[in-house]
C-alpha atoms as a printed R data frame, in Angstrom:
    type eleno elety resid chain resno       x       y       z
1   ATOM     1    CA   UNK     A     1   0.000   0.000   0.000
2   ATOM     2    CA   UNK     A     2   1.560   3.595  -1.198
3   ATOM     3    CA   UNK     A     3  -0.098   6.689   0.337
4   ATOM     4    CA   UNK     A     4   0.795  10.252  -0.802
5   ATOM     5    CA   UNK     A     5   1.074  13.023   2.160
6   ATOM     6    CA   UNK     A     6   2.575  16.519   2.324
7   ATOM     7    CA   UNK     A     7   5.171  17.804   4.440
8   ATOM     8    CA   UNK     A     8   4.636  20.765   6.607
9   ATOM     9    CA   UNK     A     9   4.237  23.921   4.823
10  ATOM    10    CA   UNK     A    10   5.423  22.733   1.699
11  ATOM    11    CA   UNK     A    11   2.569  22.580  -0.701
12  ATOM    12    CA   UNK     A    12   4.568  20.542  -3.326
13  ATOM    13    CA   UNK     A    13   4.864  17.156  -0.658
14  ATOM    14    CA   UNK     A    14   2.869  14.533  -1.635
15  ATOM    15    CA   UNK     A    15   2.133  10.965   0.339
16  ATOM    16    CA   UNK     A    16   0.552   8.047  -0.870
17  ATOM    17    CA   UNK     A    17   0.198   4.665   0.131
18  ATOM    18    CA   UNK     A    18   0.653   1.549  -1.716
19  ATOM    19    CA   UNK     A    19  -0.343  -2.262  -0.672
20  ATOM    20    CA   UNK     A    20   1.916  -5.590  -1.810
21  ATOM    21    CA   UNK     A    21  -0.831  -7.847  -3.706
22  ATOM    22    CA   UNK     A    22  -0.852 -10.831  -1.826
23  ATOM    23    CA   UNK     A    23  -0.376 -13.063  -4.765
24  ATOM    24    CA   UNK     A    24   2.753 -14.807  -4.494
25  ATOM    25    CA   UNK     A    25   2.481 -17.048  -1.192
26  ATOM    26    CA   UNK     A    26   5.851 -18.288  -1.525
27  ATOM    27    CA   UNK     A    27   7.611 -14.882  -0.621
28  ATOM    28    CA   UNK     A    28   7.949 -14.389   2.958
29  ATOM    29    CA   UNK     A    29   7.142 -10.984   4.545
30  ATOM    30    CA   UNK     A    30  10.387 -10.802   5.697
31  ATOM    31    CA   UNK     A    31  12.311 -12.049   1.950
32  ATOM    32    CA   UNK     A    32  10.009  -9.774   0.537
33  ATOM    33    CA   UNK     A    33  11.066  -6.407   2.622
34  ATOM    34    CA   UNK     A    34  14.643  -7.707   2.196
35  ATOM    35    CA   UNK     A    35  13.918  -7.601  -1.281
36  ATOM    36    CA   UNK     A    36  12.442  -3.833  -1.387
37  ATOM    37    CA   UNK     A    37  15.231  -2.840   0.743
38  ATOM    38    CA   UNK     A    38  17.874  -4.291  -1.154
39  ATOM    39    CA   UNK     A    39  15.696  -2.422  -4.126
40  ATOM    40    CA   UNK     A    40  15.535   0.970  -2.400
41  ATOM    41    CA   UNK     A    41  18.954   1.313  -1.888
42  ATOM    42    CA   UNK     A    42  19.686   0.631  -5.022
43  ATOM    43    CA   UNK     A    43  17.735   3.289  -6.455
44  ATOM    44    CA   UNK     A    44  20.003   5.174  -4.096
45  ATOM    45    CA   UNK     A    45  17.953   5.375  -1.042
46  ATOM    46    CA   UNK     A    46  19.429   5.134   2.456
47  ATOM    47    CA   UNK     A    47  18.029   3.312   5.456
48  ATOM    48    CA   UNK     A    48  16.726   5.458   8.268
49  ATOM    49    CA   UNK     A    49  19.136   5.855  11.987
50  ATOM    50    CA   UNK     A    50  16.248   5.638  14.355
51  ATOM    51    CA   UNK     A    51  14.072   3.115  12.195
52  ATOM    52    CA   UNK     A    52  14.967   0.382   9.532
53  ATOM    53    CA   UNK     A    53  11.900   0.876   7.692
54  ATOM    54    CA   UNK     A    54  11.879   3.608   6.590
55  ATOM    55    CA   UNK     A    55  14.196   4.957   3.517
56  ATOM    56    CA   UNK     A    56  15.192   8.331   2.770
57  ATOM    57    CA   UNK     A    57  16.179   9.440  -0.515
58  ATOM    58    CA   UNK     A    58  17.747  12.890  -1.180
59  ATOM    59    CA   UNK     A    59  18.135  14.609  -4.433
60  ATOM    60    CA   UNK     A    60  19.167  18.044  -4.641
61  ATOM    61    CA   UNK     A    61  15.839  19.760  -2.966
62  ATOM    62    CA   UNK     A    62  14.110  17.057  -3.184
63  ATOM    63    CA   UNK     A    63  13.377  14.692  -0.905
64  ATOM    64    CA   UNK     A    64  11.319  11.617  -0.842
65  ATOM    65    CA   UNK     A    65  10.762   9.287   2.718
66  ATOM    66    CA   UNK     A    66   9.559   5.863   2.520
67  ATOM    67    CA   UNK     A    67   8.393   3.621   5.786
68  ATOM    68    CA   UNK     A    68   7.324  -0.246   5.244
69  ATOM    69    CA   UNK     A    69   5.042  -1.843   7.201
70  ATOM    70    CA   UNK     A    70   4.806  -5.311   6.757
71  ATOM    71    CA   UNK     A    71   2.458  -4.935   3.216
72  ATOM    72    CA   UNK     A    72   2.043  -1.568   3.523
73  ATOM    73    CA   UNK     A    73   3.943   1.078   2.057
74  ATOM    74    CA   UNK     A    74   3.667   5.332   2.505
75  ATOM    75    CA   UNK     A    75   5.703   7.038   0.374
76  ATOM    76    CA   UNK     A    76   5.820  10.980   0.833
77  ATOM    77    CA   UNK     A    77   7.939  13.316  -0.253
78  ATOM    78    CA   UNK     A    78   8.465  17.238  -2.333
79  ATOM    79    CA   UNK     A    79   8.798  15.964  -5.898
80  ATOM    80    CA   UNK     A    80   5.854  14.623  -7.592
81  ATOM    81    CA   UNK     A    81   8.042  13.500 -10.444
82  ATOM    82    CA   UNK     A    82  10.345  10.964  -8.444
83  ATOM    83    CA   UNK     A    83   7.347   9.692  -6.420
84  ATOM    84    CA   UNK     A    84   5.722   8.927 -10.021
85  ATOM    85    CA   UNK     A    85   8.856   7.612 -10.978
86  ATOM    86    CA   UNK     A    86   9.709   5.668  -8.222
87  ATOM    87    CA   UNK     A    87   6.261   3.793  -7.595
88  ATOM    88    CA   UNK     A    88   6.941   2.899 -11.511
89  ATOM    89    CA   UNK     A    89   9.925   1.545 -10.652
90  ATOM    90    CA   UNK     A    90   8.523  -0.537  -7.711
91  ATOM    91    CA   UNK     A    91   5.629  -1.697  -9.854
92  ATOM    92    CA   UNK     A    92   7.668  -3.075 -12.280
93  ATOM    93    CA   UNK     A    93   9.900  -5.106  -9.444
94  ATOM    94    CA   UNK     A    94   6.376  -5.648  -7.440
95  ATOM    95    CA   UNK     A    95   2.912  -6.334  -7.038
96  ATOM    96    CA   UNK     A    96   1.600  -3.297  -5.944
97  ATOM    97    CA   UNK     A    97  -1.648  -1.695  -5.279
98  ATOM    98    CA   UNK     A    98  -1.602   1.905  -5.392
99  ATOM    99    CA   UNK     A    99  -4.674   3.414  -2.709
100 ATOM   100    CA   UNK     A   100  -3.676   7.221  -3.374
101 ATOM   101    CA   UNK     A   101  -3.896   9.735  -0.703
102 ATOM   102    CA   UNK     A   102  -3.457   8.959   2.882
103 ATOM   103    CA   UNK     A   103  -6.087   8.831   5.317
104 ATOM   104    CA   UNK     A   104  -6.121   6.209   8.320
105 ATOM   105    CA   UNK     A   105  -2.855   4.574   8.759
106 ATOM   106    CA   UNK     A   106  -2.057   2.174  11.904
107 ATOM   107    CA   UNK     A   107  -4.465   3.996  14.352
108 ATOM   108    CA   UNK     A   108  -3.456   7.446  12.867
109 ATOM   109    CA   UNK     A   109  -5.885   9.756  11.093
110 ATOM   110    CA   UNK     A   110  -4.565  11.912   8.578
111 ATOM   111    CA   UNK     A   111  -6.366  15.440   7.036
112 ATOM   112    CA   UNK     A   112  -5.242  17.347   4.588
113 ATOM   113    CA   UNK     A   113  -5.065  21.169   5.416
114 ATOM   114    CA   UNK     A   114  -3.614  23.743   2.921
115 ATOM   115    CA   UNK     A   115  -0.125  24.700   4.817
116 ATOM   116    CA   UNK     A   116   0.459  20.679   5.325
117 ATOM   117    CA   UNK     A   117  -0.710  17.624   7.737
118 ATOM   118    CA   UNK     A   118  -2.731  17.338  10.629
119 ATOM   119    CA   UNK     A   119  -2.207  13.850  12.390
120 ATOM   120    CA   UNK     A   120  -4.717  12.545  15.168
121 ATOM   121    CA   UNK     A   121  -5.499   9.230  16.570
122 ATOM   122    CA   UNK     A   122  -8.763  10.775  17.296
123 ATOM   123    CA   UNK     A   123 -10.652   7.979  14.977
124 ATOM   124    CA   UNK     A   124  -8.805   5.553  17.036
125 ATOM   125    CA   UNK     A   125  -9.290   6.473  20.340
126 ATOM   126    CA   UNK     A   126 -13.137   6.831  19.497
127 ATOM   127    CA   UNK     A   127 -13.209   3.868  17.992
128 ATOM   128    CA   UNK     A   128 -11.016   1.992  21.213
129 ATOM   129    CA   UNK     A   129 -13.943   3.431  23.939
130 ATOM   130    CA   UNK     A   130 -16.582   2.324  21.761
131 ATOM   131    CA   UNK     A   131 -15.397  -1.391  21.509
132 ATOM   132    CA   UNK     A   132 -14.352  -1.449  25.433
133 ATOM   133    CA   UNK     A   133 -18.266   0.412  25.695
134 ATOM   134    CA   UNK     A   134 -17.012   3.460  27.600
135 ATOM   135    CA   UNK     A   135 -18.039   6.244  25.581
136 ATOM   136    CA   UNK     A   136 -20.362   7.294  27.861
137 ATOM   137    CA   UNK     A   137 -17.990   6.759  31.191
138 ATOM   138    CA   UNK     A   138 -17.419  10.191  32.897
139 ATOM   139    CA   UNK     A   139 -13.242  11.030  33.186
140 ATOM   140    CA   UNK     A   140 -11.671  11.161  36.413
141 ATOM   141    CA   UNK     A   141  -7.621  12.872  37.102
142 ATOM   142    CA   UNK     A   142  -5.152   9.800  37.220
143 ATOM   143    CA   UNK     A   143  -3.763   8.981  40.807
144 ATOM   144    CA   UNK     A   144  -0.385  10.201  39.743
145 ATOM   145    CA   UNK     A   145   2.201  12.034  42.008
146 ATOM   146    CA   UNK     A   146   2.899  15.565  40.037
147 ATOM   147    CA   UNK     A   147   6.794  15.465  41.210
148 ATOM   148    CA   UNK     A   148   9.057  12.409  41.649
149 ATOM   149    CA   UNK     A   149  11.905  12.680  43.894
150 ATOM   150    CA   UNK     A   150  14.970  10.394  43.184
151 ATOM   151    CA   UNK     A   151  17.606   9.844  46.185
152 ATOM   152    CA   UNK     A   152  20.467   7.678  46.124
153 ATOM   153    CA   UNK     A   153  19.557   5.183  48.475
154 ATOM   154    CA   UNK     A   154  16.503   4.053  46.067
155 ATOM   155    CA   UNK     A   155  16.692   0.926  43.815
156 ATOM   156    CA   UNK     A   156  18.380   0.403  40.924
157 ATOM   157    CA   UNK     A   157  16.229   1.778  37.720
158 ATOM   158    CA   UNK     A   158  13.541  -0.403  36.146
159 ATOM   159    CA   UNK     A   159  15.160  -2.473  32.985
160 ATOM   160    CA   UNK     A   160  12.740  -1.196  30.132
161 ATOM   161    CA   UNK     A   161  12.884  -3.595  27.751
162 ATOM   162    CA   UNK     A   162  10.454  -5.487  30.343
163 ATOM   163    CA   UNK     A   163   7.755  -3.041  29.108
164 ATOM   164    CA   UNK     A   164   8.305  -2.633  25.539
């Protein structure tokens, strides 16, 4: 899945979103994003610091970001030409659906405003209290202390990988 979005205050970004077609069962997800990636940086794409899904791809002023996610591809970026160009390019390697525009994405909500993005898990929030039937529940502050003193005679920190 390709989605087309725009970047803040540039009016030229684009994002769209793009589905693999599930046709060929004998790819794994995993061969298959080895596959793109190996792909991407070919076309001279480089792999992201913070997140190995997503691909950035830099030319001149333009600029083009791509994140994978598992079938699901969003491709967004300044330069309507190379997104053309490079869903063409991807088309040709893969099966690939193209659903246009971005507007629901993994719990995200995406509008369209005329200086850029507005992103909102509004939808899924809404839609979270209505399955658990507590739209109607009145809110209450969480029992949380407002300032946490540390001392040196408490415990060693929590490991966090426990809770991710």
């Amino acid at each position: 899945m390709i989605t087309r979005s725009k970047l803040k205050n540039d009016p030229s970004l684009k994002s769209q979103m793009v589905t693999f077609a599930a046709t060929r069962s004998d790819i794994t997800p995993r061969a298959r994003f080895d596959k793109l990636s190996q792909c991407l940086l070919h076309l001279g794409f480089y792999c992201g610091k913070a997140d190995s899904s997503l691909f950035i791809l830099r030319k001149g002023q333009s600029i083009v970001l791509l994140l994978i996610y598992v079938d699901d591809i969003i491709v967004t970026g300044n330069d309507n030409n190379i997104i053309s160009d490079l869903i063409s390019t991807l088309s040709s390697e893969f099966s690939l659906k193209d659903l246009r525009s971005l507007h629901y994405f993994l719990g995200l909500e995406v509008k369209y405003l005329p200086n850029g993005l507005f992103v909102s898990q509004t939808k899924y929030t809404r839609d979270l209290l209505e399955h658990t039937k507590m739209m109607e529940c009145t809110h209450i502050n969480t029992p949380m202390a407002l300032k946490s003193i540390i001392t040196l005679s408490d415990e060693q920190p929590i490991n966090p990988t426990r809770y991710r």
